[in-house]
VOGU-3710 file (C-alpha; in Angstrom, 3 decimals, decimal comma):
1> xxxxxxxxxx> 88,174/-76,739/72,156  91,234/-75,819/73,204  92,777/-74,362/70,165  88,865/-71,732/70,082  89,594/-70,913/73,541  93,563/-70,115/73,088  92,172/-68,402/69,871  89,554/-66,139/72,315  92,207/-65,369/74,868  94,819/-64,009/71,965
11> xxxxxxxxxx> 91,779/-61,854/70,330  91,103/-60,268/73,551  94,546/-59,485/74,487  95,110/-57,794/70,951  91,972/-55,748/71,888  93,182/-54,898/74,951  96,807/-54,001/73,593  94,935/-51,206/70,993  92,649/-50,180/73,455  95,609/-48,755/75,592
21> xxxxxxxxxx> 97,802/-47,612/72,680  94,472/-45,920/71,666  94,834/-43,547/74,682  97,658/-41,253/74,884  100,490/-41,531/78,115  100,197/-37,937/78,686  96,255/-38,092/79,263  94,415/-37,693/82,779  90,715/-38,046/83,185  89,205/-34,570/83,216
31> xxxxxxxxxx> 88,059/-34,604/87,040  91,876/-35,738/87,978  93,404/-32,540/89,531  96,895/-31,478/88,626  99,112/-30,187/91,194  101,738/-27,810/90,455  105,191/-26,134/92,449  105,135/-22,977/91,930  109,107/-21,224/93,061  108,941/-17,513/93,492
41> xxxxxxxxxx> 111,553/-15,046/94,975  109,027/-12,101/95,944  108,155/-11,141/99,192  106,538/-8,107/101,334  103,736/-6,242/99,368  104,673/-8,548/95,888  104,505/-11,449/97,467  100,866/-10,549/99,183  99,775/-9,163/95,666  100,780/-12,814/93,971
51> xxxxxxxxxx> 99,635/-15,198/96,364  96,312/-13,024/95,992  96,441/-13,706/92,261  97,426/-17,684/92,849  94,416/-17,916/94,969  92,340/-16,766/93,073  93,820/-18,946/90,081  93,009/-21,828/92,112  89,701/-21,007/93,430  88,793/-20,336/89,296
61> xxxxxxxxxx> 90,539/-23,515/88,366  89,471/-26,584/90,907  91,488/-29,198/88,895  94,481/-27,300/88,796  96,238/-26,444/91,913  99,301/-24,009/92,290  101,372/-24,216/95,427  103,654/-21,327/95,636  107,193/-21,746/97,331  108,631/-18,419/98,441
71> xxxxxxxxxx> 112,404/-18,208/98,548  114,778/-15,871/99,561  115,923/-13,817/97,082  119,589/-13,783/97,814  119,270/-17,863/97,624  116,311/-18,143/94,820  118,920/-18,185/91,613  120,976/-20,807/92,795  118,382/-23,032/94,687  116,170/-22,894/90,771
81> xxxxxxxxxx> 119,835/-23,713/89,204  120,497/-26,663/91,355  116,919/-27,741/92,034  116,704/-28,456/88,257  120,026/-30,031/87,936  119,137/-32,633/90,517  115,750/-33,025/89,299  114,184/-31,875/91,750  113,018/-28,283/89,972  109,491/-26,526/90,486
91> xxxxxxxxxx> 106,903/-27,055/88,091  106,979/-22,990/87,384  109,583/-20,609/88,198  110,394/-17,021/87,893  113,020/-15,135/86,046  114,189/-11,839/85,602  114,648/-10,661/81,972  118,124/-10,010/82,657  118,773/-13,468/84,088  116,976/-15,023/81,499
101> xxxxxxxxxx> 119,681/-16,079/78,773  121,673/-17,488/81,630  119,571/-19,788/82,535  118,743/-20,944/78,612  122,187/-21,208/78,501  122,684/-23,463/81,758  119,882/-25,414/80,334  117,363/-24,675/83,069  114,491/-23,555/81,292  112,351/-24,798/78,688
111> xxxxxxxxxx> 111,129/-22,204/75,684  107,376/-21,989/75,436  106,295/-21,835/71,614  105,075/-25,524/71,296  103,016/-25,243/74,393  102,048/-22,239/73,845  100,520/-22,859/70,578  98,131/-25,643/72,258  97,034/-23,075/75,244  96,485/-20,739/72,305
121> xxxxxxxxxx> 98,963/-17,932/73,894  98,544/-15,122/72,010  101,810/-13,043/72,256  100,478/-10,071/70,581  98,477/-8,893/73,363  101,658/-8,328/75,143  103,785/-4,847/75,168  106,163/-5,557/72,183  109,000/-4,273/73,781  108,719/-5,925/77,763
131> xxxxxxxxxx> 108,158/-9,202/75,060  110,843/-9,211/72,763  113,371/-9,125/75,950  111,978/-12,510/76,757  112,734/-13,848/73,007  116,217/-15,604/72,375  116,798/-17,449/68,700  113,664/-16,123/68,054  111,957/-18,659/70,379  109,683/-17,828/73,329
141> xxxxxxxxxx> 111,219/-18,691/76,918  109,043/-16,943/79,138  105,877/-14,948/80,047  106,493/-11,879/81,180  104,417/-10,183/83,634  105,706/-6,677/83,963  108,494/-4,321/83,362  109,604/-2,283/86,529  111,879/0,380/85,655  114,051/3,180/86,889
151> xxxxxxxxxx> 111,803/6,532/87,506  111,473/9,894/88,768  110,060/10,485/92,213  109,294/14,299/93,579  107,961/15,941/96,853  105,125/17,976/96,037  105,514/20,577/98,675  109,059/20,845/98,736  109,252/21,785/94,673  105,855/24,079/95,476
161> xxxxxxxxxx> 107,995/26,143/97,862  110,504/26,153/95,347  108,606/27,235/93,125  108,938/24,359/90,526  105,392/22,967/90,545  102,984/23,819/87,749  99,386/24,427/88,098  98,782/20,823/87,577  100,827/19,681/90,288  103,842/18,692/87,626
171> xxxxxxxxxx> 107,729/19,522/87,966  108,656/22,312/85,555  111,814/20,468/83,957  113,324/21,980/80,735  113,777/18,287/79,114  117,456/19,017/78,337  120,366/17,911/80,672  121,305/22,032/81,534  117,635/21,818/82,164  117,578/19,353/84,674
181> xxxxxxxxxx> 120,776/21,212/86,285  118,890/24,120/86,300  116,156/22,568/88,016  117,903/20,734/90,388  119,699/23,801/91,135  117,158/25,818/92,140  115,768/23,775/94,352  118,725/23,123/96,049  119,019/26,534/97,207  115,287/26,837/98,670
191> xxxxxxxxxx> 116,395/23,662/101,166  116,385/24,127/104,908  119,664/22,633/106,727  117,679/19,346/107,243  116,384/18,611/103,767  118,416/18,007/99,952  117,795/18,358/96,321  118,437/15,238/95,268  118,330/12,002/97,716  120,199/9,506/95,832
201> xxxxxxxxxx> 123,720/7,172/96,556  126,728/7,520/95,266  127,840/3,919/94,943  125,940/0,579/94,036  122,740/-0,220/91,918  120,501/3,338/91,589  123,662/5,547/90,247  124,246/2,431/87,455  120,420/2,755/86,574  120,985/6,228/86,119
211> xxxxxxxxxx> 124,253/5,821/84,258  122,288/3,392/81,406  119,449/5,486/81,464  121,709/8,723/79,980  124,018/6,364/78,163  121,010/5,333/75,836  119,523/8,560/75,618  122,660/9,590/74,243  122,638/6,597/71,420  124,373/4,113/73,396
221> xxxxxxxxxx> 122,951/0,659/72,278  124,740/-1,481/75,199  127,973/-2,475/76,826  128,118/-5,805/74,607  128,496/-5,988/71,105  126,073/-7,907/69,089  127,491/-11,202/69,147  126,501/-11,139/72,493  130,178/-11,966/74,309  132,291/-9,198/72,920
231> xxxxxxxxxx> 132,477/-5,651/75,038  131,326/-3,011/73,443  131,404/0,354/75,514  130,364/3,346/73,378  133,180/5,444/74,768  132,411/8,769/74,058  128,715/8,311/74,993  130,119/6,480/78,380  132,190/8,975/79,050  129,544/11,794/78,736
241> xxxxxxxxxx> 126,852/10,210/80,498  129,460/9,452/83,300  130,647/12,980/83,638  127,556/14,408/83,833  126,837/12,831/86,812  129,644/13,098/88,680  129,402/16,738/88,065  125,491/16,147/89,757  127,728/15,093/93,115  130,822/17,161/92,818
251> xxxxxxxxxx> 130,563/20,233/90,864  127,103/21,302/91,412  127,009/19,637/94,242  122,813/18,851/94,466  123,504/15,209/95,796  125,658/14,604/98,842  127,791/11,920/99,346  127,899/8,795/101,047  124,428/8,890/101,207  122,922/5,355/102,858
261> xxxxxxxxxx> 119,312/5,687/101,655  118,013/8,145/98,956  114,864/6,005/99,280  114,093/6,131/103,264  115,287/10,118/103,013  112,780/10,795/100,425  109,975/8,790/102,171  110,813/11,049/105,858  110,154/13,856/103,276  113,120/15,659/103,485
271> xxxxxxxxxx> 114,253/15,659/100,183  113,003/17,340/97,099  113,320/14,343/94,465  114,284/11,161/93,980  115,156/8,077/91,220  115,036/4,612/91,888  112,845/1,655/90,822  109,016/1,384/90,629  108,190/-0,545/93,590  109,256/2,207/95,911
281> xxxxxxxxxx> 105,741/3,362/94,600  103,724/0,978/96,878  106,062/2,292/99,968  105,499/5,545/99,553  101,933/5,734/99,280  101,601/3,841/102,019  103,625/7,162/103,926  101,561/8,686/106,290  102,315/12,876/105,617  104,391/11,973/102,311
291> xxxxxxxxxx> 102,784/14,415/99,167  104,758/12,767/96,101  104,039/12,337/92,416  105,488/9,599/90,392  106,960/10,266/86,460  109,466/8,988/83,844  113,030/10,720/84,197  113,316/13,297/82,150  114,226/13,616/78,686  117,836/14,521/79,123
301> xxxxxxxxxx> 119,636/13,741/75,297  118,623/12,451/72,525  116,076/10,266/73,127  113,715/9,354/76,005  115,118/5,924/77,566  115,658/4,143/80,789  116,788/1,347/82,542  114,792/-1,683/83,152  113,922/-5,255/84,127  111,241/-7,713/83,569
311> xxxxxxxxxx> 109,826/-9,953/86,206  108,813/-13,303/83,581  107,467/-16,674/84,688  109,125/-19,838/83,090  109,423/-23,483/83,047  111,950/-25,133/84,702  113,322/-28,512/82,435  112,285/-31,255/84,147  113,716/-35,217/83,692  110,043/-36,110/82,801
321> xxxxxxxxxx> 108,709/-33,551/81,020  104,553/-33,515/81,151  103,180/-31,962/78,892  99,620/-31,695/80,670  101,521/-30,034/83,367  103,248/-28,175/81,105  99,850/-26,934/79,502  98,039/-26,095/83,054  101,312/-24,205/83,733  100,889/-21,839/81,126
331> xxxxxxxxxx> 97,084/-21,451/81,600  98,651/-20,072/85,244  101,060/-18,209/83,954  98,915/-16,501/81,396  96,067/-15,780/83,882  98,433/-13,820/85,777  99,565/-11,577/82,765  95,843/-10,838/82,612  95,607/-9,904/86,473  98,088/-7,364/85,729
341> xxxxxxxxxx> 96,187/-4,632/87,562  96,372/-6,512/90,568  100,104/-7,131/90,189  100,611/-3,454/89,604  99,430/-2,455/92,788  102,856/-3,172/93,988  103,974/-0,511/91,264  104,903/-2,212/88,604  103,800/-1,853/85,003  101,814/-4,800/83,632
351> xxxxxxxxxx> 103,110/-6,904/80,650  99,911/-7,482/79,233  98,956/-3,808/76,579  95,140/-3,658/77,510  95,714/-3,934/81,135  96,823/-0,098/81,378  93,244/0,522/79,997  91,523/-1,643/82,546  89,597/0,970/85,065  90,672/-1,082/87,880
361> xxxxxxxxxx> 94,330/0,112/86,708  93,089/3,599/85,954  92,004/4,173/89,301  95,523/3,222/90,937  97,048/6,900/92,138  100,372/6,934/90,183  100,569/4,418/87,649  99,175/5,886/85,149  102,240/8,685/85,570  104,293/6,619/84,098
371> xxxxxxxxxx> 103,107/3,777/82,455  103,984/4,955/79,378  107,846/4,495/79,950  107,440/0,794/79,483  108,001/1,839/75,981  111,195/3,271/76,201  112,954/1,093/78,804  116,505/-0,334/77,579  116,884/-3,829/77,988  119,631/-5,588/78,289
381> xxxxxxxxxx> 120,956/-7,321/75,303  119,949/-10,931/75,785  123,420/-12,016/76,728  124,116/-15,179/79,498  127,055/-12,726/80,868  124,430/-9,769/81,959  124,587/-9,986/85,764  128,398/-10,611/86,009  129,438/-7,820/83,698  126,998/-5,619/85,326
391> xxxxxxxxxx> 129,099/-6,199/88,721  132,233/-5,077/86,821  130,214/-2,156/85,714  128,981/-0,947/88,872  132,090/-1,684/90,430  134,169/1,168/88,149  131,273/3,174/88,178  131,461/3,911/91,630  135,056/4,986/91,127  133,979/7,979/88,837
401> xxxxxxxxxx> 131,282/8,863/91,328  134,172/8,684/94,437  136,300/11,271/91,898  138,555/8,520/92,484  139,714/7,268/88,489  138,959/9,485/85,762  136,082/8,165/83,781  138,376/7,312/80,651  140,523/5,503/82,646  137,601/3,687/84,726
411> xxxxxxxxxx> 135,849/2,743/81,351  139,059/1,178/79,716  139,893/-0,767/82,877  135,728/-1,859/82,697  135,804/-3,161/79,231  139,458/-5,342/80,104  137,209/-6,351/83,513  134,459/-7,445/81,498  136,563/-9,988/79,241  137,660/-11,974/82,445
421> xxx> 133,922/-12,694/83,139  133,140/-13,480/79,909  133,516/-17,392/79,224
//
């Protein structure tokens, strides 16, 4: 009697044993909601445009819950860094393009392709070239959800008294750079005492998105070599590119110096045009009085190319990795790649190919202008060095715009600069 019931209890317990190795660890019953952290680093209009999109995620998807964690932006980089270090990381996280291979490097992020391939992510319907930024050892590390790049900005009735406006509203440019000299020339002299050509700063971020923008029109492919920690200035290219612009500030004289704000003295409408990023595109609309239109820069050299950056959503290593958070993640991330319309209301161009022909796109004043530059935009190589050699950068830069250093002698001192960063 004894030796049946021991018998029984052993038979059960073996049952019960398979019955849980039966069911995987990473399994939750399908009514259980999943709750993820959700680290983000935009704020103003993009932040009210994404936590639109994250409510509606979560009002679409009831058992999976996204709570989103604004940080400042000056403090977001090193908060993700350290956050993950500790452990104590957000489920998903965002990246720029250009910050990207840092963080592979520092072993913050995890790359996508296995979880991908269960969500059934299909990276085609992306823009090939915002995508292929994101891709390191030919592995997938983020989702990108737009590309906002460096652009051309003009006040419609300042260039219509100057007589530079077609008769569909467009700047006449000759796409040359004598063109654009011409142009800006021109409508320099048909300013009043309170308005300029060309608002735009002569030290800092704008005039280095301007610099890379003619560099790689010229046939400049980067200021890293291939191996991705060597310099590699193009110096003749450099050089050009660099003198034509300070000859923009000093010789022709079309963009005065020490400017603070090209941006605020193009939205009080006193100045005929203006470069900067895309998301200046949501302020100015927004201008009571302003009459702008929105294009890519013009064609100056060789080829038509630009600066720009990627805003990407990633996820963060964790100590435990889940994989069906991992998996709800992506089904997040990917549903705002598809909401791209709603994300380019701030001004930036979606990531996602069909979205330009969605008609909820079409029918954003703008856009459309200049969508097609996410095409030509020039990445940065995919190097973990990008954001300190692009301090050194801007930091000789300036001294060619000041007419302090020759820009020979700024560009050799720049590539010995960039070594010391390089480790």
């Amino acid at each position: 009697m004894k030796k049946g019931l021991s018998l029984l209890l052993s038979l059960v317990l073996v049952f019960s044993l398979l019955a849980a190795c039966s069911t995987p660890a990473d399994t939750k019953p399908a009514n259980e909601k999943v709750e993820l952290t959700f680290w983000s680093l935009f704020s103003g209009g993009d932040g009210d445009f994404m936590q639109q999109m994250i409510d509606s995620f979560n009002k679409e998807n009831p058992n999976i819950q996204v709570k989103n964690v604004m940080l400042e932006w000056a403090e977001y980089y090193t908060k993700l860094i350290t956050g993950v270090s500790s452990g104590n990381g957000p489920d998903i996280g965002v990246s720029h393009t250009s910050k990207l291979p840092e963080l592979v490097k520092q072993g913050v992020v995890n790359d996508l392709d296995s979880v991908a391939k269960v969500e059934n992510l299909d990276w085609n319907k992306f823009n090939q070239n915002i995508l292929s930024a994101t891709i390191l050892n030919k592995k997938h590390y983020a989702v990108p959800i737009d590309t906002h790049p460096f652009i051309f900005f003009y006040n419609k009735k300042l260039l219509k008294q100057a007589g530079l406006l077609d008769d569909k509203g467009k700047p006449t440019i000759e796409q040359t750079a004598q063109g654009f000299v011409d142009f800006v020339v021109k409508l320099k002299s048909s300013m009043q005492n309170n308005q300029m050509a060309f608002a735009f700063p002569s030290k800092g971020d704008d005039p280095y998105r301007l610099w890379w923008a003619l560099y790689h029109q010229l046939g400049g492919k980067d200021v890293m070599a291939d191996d991705l920690k060597t310099p590699s200035i193009d110096m003749d290219k450099a050089v050009k590119a660099a003198n034509y612009m300070k000859d923009l500030y000093h010789k022709q004289q079309v963009i005065p110096l020490n400017l603070e704000s090209g941006a605020k003295t193009f939205q009080a409408g006193n100045a005929g045009i203006f470069m900067g990023g895309v998301w200046n595109t949501g302020t100015f609309e927004q201008t009571n009085g302003l009459e702008f239109g929105a294009m890519t820069i013009p064609k100056f050299y060789d080829k038509l190319a630009t600066w720009g950056d990627s805003h990407t959503l990633i996820l963060p290593v964790q100590k435990k990795q889940d994989p069906i958070k991992q998996k709800a993640a992506l089904a997040f991330m990917n549903f705002i790649a598809e909401h791209g319309q709603i994300w380019a209301k701030a001004g930036h161009i979606p990531a996602k190919a069909k979205i330009v022909d969605d008609p909820e796109f079409k029918k954003l004043p703008y856009r459309s202008d200049y969508v097609s530059v996410a095409d030509s935009v020039a990445f940065n190589k995919p190097t973990p060095y990008n954001w300190p050699v692009k301090t050194v950068v801007i930091r000789n830069l300036d001294t060619i715009w000041n007419n302090s250093v020759p820009a020979e002698e700024a560009f050799k001192k720049m590539q010995e600069e960039m070594k010391t960063v390089i480790k």
